[in-house]
PDB file of N, CA, C and O in Angstrom:
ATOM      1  N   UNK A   1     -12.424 -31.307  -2.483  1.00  0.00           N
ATOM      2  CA  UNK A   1     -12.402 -31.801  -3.845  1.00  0.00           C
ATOM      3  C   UNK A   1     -12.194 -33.312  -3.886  1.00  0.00           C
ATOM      4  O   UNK A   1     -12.696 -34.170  -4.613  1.00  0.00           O
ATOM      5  N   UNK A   2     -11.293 -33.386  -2.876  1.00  0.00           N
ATOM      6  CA  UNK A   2     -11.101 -35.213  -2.855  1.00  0.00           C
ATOM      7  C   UNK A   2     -12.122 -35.972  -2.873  1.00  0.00           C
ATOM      8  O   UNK A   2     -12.251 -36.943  -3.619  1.00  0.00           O
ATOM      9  N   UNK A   3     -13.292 -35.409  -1.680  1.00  0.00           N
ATOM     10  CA  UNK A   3     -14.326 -36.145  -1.703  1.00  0.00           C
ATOM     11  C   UNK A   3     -15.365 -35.915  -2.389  1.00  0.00           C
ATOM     12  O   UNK A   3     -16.257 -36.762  -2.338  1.00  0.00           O
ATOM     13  N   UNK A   4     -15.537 -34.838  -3.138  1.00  0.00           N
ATOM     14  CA  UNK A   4     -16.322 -34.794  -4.418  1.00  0.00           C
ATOM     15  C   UNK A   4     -15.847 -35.560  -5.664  1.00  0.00           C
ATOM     16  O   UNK A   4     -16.558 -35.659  -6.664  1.00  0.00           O
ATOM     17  N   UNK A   5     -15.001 -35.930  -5.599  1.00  0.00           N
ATOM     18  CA  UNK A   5     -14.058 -36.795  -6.270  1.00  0.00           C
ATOM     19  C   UNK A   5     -14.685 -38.267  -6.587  1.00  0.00           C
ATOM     20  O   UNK A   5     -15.212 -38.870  -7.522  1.00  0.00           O
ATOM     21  N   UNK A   6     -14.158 -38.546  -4.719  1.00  0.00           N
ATOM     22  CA  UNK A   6     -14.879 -40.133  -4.665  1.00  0.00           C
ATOM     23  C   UNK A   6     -16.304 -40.277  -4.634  1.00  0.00           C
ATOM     24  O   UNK A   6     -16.650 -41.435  -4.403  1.00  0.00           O
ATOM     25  N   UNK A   7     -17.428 -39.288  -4.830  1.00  0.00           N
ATOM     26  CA  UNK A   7     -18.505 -39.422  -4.408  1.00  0.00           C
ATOM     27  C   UNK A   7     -19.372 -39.962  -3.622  1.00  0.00           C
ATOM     28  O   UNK A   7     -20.331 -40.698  -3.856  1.00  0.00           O
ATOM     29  N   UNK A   8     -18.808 -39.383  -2.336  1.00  0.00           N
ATOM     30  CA  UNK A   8     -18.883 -39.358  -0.877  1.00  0.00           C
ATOM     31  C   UNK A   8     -20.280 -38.220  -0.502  1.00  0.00           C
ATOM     32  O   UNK A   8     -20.746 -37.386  -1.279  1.00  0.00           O
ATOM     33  N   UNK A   9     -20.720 -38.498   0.879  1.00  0.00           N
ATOM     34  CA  UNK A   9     -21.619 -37.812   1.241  1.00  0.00           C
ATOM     35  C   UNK A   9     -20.317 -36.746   1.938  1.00  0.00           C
ATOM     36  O   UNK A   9     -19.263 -37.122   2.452  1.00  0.00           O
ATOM     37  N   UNK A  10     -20.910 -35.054   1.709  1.00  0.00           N
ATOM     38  CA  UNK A  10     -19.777 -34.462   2.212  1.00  0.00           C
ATOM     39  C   UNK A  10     -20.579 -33.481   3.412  1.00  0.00           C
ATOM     40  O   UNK A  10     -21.695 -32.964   3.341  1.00  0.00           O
ATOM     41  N   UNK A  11     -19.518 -33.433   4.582  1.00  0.00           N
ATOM     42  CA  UNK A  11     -20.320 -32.803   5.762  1.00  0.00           C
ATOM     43  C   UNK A  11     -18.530 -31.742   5.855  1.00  0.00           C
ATOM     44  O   UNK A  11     -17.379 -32.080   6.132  1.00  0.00           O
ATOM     45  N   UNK A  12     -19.140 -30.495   5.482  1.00  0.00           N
ATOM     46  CA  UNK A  12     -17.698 -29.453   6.243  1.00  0.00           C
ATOM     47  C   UNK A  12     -17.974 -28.227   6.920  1.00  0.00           C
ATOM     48  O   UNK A  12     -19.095 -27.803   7.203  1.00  0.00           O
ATOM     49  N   UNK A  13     -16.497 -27.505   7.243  1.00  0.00           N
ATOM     50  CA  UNK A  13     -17.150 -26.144   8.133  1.00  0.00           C
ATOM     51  C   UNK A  13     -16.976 -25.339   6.792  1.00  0.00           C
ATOM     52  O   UNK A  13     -16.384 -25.598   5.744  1.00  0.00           O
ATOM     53  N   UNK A  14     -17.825 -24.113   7.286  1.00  0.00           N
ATOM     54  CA  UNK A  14     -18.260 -23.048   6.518  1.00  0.00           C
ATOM     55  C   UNK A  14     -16.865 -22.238   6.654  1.00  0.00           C
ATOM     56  O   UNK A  14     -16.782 -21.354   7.506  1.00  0.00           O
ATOM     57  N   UNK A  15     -15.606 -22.589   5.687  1.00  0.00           N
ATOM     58  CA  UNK A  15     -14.167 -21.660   5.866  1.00  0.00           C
ATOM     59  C   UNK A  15     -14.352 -21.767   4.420  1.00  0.00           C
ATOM     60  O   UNK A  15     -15.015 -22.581   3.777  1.00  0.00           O
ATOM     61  N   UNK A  16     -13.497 -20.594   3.966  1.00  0.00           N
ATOM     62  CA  UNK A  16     -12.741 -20.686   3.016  1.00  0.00           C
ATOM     63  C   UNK A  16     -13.838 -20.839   1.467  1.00  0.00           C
ATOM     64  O   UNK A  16     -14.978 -20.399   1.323  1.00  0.00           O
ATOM     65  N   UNK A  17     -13.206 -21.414   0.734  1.00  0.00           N
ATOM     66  CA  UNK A  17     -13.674 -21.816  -0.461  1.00  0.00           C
ATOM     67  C   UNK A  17     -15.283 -22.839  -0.340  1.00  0.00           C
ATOM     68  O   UNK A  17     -16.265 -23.009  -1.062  1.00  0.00           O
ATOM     69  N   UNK A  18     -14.935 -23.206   0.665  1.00  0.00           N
ATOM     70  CA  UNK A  18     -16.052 -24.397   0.966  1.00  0.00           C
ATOM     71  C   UNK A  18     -17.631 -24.194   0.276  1.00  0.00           C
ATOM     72  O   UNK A  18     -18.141 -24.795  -0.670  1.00  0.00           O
ATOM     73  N   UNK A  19     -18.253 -22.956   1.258  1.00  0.00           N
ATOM     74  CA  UNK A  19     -19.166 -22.483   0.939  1.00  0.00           C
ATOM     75  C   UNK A  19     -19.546 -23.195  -0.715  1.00  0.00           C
ATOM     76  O   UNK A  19     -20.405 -23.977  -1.123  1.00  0.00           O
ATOM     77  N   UNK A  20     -18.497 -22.506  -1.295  1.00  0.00           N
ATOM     78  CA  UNK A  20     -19.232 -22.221  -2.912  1.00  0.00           C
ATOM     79  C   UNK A  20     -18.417 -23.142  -3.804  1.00  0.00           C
ATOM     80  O   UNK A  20     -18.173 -22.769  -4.951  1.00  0.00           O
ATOM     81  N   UNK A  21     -17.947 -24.400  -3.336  1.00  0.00           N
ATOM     82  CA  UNK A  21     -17.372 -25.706  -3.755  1.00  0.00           C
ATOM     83  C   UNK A  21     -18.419 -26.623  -3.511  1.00  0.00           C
ATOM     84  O   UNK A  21     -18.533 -27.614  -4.233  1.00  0.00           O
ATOM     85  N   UNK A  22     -19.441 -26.340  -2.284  1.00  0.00           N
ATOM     86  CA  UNK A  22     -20.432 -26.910  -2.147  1.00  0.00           C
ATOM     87  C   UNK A  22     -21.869 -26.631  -2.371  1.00  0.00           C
ATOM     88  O   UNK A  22     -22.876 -27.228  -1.990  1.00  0.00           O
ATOM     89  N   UNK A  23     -21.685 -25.476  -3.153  1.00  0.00           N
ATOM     90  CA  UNK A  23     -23.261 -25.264  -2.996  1.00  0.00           C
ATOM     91  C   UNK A  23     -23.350 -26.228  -4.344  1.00  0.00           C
ATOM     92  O   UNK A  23     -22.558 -26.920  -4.985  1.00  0.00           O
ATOM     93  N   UNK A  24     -24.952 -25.839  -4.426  1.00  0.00           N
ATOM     94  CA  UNK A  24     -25.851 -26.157  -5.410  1.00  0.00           C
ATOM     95  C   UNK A  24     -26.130 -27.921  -4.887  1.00  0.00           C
ATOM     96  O   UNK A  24     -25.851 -28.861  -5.631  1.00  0.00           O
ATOM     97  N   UNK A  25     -26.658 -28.076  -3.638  1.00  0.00           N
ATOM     98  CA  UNK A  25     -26.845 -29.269  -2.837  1.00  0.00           C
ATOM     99  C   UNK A  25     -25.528 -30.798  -3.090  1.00  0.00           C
ATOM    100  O   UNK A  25     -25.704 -32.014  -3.175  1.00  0.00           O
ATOM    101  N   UNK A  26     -24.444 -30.045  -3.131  1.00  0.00           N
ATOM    102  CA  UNK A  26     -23.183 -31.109  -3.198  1.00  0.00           C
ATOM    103  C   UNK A  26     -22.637 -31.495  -2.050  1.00  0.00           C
ATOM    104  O   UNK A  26     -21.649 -32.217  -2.180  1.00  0.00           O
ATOM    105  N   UNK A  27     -23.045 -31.182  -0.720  1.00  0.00           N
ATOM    106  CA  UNK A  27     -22.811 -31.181   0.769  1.00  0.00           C
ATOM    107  C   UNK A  27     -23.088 -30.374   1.529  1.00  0.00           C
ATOM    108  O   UNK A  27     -23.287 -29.247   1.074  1.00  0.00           O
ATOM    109  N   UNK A  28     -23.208 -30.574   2.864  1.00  0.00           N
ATOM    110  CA  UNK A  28     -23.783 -29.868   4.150  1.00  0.00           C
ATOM    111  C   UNK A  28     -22.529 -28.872   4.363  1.00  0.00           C
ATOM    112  O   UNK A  28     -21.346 -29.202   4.274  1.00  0.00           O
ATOM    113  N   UNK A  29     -22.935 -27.826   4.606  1.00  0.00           N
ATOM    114  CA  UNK A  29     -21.815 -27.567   5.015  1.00  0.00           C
ATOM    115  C   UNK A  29     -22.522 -26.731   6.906  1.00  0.00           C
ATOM    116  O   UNK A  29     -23.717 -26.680   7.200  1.00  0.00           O
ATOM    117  N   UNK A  30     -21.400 -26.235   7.787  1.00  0.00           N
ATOM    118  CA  UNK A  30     -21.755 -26.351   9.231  1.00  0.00           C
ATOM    119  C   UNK A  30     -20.846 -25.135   9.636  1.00  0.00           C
ATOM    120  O   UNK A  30     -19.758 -24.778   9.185  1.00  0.00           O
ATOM    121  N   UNK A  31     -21.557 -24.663  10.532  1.00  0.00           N
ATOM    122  CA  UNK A  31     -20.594 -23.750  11.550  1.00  0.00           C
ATOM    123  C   UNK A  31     -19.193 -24.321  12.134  1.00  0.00           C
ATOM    124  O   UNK A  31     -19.083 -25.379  12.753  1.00  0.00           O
ATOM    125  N   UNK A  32     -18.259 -23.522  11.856  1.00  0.00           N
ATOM    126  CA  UNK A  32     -16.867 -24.582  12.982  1.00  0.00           C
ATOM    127  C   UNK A  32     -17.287 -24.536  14.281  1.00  0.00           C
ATOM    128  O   UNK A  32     -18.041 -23.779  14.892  1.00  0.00           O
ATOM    129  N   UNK A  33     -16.590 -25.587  14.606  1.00  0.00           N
ATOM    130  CA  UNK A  33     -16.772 -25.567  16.345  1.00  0.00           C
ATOM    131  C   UNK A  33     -18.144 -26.258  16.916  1.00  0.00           C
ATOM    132  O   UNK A  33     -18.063 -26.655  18.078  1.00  0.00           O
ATOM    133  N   UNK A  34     -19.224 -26.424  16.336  1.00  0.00           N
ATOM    134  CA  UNK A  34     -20.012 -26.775  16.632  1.00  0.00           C
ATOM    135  C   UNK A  34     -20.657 -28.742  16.300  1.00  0.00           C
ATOM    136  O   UNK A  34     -20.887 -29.597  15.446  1.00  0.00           O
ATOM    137  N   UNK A  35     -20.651 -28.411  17.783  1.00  0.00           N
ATOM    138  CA  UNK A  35     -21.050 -29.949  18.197  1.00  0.00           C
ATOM    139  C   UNK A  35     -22.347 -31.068  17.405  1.00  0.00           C
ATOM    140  O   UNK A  35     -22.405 -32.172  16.863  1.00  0.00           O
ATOM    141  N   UNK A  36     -23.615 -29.457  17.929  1.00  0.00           N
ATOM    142  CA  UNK A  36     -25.066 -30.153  17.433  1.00  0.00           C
ATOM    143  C   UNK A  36     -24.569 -29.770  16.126  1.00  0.00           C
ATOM    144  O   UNK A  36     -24.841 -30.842  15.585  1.00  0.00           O
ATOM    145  N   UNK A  37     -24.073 -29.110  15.232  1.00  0.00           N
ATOM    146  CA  UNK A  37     -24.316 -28.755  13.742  1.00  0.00           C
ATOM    147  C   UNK A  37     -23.831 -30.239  12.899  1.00  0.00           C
ATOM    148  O   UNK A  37     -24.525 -30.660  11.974  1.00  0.00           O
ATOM    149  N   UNK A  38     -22.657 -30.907  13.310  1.00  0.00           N
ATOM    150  CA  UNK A  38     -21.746 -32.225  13.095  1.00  0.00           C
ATOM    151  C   UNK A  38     -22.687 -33.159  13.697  1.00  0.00           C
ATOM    152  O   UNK A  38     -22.983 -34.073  12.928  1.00  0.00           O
ATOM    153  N   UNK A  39     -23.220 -33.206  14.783  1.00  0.00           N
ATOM    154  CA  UNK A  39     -24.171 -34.247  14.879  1.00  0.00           C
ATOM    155  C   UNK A  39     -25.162 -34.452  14.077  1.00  0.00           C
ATOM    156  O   UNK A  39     -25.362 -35.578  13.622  1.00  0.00           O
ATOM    157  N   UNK A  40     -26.145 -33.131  13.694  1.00  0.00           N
ATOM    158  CA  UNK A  40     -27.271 -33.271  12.914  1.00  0.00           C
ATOM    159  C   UNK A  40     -26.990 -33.163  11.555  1.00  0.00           C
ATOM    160  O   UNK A  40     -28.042 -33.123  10.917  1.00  0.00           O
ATOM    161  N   UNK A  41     -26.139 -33.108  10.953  1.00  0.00           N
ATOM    162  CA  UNK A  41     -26.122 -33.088  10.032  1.00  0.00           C
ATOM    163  C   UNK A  41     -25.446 -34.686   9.515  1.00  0.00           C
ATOM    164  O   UNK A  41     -25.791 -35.123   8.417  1.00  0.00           O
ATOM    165  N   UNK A  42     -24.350 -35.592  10.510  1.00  0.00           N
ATOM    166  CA  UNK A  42     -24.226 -36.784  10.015  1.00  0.00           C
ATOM    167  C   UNK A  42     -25.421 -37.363  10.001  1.00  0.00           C
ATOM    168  O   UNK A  42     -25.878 -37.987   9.044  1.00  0.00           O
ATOM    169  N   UNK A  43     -26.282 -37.068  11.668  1.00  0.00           N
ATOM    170  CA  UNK A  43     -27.655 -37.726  11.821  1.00  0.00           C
ATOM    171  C   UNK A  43     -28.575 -37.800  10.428  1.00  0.00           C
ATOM    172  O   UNK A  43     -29.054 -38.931  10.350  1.00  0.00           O
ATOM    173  N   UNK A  44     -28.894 -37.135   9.537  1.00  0.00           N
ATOM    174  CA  UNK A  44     -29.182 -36.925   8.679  1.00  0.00           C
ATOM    175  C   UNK A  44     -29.060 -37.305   7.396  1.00  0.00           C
ATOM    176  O   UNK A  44     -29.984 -37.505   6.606  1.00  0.00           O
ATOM    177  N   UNK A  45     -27.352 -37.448   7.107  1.00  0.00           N
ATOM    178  CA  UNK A  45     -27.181 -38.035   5.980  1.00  0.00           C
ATOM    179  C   UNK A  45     -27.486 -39.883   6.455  1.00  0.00           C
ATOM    180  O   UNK A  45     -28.087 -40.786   5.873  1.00  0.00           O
ATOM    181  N   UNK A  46     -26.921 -39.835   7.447  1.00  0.00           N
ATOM    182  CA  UNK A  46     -27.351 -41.608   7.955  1.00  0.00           C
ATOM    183  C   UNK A  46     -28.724 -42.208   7.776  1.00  0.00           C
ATOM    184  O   UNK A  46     -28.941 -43.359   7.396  1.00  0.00           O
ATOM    185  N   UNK A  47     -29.630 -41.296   8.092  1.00  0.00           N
ATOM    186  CA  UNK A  47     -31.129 -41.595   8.394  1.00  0.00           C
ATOM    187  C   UNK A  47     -31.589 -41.524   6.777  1.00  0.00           C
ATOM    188  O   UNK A  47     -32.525 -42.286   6.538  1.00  0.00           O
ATOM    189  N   UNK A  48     -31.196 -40.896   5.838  1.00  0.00           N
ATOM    190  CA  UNK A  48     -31.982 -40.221   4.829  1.00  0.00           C
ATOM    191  C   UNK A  48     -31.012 -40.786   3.546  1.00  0.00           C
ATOM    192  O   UNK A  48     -30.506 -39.923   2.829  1.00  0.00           O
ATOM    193  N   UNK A  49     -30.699 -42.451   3.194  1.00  0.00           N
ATOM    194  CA  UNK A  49     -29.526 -42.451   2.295  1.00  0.00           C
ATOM    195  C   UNK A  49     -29.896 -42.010   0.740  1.00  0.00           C
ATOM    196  O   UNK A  49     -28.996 -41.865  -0.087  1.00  0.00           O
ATOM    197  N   UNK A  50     -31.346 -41.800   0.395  1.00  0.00           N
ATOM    198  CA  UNK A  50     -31.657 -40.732  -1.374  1.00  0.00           C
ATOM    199  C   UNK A  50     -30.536 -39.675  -1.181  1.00  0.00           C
ATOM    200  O   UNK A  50     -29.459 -39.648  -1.777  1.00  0.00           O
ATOM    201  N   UNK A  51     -31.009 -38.763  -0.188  1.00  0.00           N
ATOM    202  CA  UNK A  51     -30.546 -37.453   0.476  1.00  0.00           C
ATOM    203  C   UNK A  51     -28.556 -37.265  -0.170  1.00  0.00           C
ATOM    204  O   UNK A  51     -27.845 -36.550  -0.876  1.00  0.00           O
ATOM    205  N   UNK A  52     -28.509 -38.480   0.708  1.00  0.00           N
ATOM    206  CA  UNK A  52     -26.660 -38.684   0.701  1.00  0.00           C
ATOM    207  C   UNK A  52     -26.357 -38.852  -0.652  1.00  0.00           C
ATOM    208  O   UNK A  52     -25.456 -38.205  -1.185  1.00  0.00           O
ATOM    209  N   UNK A  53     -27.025 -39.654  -1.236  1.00  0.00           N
ATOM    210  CA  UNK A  53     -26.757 -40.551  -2.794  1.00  0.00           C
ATOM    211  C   UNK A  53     -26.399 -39.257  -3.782  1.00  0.00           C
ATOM    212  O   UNK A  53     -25.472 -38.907  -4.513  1.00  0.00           O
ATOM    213  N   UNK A  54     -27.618 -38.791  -3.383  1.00  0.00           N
ATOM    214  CA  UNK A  54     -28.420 -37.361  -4.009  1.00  0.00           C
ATOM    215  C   UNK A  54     -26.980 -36.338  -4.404  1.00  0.00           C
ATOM    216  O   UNK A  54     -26.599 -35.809  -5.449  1.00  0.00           O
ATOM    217  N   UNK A  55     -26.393 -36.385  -2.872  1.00  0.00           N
ATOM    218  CA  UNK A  55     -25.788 -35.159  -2.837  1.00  0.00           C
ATOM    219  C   UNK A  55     -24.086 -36.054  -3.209  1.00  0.00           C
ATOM    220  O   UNK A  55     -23.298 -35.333  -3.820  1.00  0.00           O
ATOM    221  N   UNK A  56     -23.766 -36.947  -2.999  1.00  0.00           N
ATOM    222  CA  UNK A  56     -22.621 -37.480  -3.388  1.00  0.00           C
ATOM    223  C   UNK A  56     -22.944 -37.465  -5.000  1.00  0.00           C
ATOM    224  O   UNK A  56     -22.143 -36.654  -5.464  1.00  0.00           O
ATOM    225  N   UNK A  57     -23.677 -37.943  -5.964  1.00  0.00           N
ATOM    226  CA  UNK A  57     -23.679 -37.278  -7.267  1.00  0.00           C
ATOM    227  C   UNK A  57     -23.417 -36.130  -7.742  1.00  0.00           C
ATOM    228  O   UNK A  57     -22.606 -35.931  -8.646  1.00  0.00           O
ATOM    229  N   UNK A  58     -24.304 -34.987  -6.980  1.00  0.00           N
ATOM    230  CA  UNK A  58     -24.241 -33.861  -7.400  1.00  0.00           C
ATOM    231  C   UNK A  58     -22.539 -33.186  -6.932  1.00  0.00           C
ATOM    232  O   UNK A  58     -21.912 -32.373  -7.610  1.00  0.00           O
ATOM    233  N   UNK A  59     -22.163 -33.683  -5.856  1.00  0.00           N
ATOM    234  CA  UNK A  59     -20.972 -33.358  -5.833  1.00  0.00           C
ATOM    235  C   UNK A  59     -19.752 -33.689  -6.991  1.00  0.00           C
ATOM    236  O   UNK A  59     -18.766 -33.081  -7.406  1.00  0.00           O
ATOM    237  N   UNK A  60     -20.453 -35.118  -7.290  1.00  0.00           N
ATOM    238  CA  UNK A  60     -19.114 -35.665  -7.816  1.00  0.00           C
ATOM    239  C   UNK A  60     -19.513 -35.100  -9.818  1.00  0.00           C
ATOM    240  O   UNK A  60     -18.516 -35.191 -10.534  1.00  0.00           O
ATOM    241  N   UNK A  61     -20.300 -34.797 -10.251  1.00  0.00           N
ATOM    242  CA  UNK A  61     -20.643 -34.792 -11.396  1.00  0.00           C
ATOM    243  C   UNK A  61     -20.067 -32.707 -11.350  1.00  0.00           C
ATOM    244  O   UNK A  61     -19.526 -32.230 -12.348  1.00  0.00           O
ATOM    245  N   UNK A  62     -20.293 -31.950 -10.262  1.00  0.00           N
ATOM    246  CA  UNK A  62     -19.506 -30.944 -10.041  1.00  0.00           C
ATOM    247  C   UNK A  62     -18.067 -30.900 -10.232  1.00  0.00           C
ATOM    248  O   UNK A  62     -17.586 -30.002 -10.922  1.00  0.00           O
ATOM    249  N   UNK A  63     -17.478 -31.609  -9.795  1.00  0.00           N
ATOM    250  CA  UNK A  63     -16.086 -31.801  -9.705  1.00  0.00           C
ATOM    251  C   UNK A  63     -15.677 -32.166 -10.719  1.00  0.00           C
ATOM    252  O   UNK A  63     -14.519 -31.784 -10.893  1.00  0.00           O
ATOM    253  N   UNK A  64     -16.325 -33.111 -12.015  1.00  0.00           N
ATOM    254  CA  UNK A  64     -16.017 -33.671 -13.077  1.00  0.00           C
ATOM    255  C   UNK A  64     -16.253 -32.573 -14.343  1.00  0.00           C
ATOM    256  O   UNK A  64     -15.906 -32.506 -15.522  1.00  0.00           O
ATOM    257  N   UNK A  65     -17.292 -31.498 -13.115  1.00  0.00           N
ATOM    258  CA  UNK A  65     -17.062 -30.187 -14.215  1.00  0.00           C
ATOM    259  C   UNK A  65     -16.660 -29.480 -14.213  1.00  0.00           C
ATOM    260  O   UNK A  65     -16.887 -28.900 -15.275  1.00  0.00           O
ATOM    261  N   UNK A  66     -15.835 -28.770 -13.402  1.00  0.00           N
ATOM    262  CA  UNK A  66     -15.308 -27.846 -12.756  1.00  0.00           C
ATOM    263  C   UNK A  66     -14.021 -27.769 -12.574  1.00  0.00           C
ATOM    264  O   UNK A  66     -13.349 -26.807 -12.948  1.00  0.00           O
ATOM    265  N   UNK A  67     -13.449 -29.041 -11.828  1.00  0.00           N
ATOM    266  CA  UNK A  67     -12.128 -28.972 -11.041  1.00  0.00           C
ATOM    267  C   UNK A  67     -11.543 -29.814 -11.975  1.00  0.00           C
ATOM    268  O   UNK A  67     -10.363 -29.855 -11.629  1.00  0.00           O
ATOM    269  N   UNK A  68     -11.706 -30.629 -13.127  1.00  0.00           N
ATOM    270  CA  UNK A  68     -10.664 -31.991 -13.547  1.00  0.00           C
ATOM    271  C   UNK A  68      -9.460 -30.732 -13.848  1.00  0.00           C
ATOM    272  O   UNK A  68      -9.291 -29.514 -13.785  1.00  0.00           O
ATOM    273  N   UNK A  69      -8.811 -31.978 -14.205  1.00  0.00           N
ATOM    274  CA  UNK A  69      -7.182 -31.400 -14.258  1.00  0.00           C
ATOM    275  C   UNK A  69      -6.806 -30.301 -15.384  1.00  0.00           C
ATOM    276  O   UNK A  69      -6.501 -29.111 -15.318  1.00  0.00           O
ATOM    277  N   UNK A  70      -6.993 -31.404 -16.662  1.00  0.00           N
ATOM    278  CA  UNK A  70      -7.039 -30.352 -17.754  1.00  0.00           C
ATOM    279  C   UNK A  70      -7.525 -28.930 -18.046  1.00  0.00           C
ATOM    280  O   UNK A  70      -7.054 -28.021 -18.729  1.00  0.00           O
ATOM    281  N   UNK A  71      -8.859 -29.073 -17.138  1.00  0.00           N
ATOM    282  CA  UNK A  71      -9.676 -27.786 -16.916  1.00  0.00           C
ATOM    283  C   UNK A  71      -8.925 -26.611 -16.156  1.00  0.00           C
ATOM    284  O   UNK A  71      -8.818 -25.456 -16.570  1.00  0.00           O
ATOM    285  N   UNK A  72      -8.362 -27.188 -14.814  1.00  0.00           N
ATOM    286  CA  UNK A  72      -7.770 -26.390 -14.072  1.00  0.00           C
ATOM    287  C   UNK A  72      -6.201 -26.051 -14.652  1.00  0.00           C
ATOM    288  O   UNK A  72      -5.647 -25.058 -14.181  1.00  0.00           O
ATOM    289  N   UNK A  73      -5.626 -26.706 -15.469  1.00  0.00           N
ATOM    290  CA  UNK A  73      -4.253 -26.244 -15.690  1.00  0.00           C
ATOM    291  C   UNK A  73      -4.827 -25.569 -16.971  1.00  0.00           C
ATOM    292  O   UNK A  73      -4.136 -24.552 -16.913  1.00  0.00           O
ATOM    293  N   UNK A  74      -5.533 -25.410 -18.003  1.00  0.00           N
ATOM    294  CA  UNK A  74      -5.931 -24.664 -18.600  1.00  0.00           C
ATOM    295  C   UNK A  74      -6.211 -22.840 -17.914  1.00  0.00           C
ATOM    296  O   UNK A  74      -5.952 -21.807 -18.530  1.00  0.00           O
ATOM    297  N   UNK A  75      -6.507 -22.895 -17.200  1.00  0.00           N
ATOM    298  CA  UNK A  75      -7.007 -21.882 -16.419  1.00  0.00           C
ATOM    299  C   UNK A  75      -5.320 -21.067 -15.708  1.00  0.00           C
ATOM    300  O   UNK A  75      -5.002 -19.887 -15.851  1.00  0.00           O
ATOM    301  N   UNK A  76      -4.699 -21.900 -15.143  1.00  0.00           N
ATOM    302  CA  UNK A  76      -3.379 -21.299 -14.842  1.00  0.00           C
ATOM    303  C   UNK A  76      -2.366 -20.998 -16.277  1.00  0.00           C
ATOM    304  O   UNK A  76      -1.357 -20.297 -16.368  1.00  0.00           O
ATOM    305  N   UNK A  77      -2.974 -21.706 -17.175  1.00  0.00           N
ATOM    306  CA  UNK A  77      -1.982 -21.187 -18.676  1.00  0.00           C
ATOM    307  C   UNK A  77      -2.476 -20.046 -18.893  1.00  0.00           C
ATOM    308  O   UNK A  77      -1.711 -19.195 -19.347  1.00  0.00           O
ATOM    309  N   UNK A  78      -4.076 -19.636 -18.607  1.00  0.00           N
ATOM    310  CA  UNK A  78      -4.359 -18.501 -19.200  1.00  0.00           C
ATOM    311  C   UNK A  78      -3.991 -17.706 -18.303  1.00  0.00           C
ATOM    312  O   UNK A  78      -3.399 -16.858 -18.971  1.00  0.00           O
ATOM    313  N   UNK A  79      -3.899 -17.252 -16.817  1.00  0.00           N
ATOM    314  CA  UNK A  79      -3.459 -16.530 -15.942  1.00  0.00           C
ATOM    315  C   UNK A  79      -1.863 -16.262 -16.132  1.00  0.00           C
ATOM    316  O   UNK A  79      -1.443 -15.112 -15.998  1.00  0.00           O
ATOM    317  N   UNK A  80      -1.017 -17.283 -16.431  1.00  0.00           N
ATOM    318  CA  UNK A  80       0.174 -17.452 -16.321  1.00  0.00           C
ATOM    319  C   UNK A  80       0.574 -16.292 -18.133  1.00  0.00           C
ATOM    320  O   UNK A  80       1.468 -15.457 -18.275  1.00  0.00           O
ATOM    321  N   UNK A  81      -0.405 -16.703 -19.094  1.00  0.00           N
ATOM    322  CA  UNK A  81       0.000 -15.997 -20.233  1.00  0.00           C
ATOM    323  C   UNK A  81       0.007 -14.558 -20.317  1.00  0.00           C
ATOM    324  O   UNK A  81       0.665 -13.867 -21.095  1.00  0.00           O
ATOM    325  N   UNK A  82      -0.754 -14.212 -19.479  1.00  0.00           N
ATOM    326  CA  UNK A  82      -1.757 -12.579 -18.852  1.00  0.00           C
ATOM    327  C   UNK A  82      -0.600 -12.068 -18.157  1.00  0.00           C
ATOM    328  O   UNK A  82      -0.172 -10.954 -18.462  1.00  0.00           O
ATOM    329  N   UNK A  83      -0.039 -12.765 -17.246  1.00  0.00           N
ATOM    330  CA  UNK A  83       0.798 -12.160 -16.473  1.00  0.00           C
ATOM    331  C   UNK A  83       2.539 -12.027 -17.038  1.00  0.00           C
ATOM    332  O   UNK A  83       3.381 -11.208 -16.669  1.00  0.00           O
ATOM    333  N   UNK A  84       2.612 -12.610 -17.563  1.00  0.00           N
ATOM    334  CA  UNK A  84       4.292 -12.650 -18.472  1.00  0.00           C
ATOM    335  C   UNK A  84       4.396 -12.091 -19.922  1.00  0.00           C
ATOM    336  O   UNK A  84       3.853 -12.618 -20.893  1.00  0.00           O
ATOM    337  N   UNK A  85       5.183 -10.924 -19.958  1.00  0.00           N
ATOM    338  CA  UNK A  85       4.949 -10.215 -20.832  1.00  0.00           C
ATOM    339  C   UNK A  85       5.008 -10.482 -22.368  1.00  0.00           C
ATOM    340  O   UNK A  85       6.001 -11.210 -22.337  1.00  0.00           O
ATOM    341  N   UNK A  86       4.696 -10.430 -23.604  1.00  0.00           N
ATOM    342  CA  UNK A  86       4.829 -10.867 -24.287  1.00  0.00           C
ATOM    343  C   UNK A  86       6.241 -10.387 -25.519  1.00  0.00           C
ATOM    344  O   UNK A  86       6.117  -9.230 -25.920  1.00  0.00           O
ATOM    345  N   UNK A  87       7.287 -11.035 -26.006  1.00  0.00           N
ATOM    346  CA  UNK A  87       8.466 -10.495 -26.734  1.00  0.00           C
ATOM    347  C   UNK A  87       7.959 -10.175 -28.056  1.00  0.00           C
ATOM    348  O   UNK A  87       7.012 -10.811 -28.518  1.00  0.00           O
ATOM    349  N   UNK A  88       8.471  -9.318 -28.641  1.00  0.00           N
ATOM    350  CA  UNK A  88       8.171  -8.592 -29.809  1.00  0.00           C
ATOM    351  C   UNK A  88       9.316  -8.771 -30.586  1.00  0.00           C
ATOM    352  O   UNK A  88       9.392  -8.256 -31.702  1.00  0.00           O
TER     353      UNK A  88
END
């Protein structure tokens, strides 16, 4: 999120949340552990800077829709209201 944030070209491993924080062309994402996957894929954003530009927007205009603050503490008020019972 940080670096969808700064609108950065983003290169990560395929754990966790990642996957689907990045789709919709907002960063590469890569097998862990792997050497050629981190090579070709910086190789790439280096060689190709539309590509990077491309995808540091789409990241960061994601994040400005998705993750801002208000948005996300909105979302824990409604979880938080769901879960605590209500007094009568």
């Amino acid at each position: 999120l940080e670096a969808m944030a700064l609108s950065v070209p983003i290169v990560a491993t395929n754990v966790g949340a990642i996957p689907s924080m990045l789709s919709g062309g907002c960063g590469i994402v890569i097998d862990p552990r792997s050497d050629e996957a981190i090579k070709n894929a910086l190789s790439d954003l280096l060689t190709d800077h539309e590509k990077a530009e491309a995808m540091a927007k789409k990241a960061y205009l994601k994040v400005c829709g998705e993750f801002d603050c208000p948005m996300v503490i909105n979302k824990y008020f409604s979880v938080w209201e769901k879960a605590v019972p209500k007094d009568n």
